[in-house]
C-alpha positions, 0 to 999 in steps of 0.5 A, spaced: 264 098 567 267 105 567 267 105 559 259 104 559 258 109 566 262 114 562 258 112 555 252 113 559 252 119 562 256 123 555 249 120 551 244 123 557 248 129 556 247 129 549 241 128 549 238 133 555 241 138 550 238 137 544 232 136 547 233 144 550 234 146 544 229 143 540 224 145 546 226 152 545 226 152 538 219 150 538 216 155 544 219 161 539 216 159 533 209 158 537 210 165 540 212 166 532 204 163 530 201 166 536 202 173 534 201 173 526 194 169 528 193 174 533 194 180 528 191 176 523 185 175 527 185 182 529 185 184 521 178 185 520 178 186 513 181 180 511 178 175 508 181 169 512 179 173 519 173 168 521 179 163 520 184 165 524 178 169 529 175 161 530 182 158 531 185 164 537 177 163 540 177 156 540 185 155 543 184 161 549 178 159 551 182 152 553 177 148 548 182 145 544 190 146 544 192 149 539 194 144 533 187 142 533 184 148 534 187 150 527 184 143 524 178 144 527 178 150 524 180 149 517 176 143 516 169 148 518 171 153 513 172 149 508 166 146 507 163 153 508 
């Protein structure tokens, strides 16, 4: 009973620190994403400011998160 009480506990610990790495990596590169699609959004003479300007407005009006924003977005202008 110890074995499996001590087993338990090294998985959970394991486990809860995985899931902070990860969770910190994924927030980086989000802030990452968000500030290349904020400059490119601010880039009006590229061609794809529409795109990014599409996706950074549907996102931070609370409309949709993000991920959907930019397949929303995408599926928009590629039938323009």
């Amino acid at each position: 009973m110890l074995i499996v009480f001590v087993f338990s506990l090294a998985f959970i610990g394991v486990a809860e620190v995985m899931y902070w790495l990860y969770k910190k990596e994924f927030l980086r590169a989000k802030a990452k994403y968000l500030r290349e699609l904020i400059d490119q959004k601010n880039d009006l003479s590229s061609l794809n400011e529409p795109f990014y300007a599409c996706v950074y407005d549907k996102w931070n009006t609370g409309e949709m998160p993000l991920a959907e924003a930019n397949t929303m977005c995408s599926l928009k202008f590629e039938h323009n």
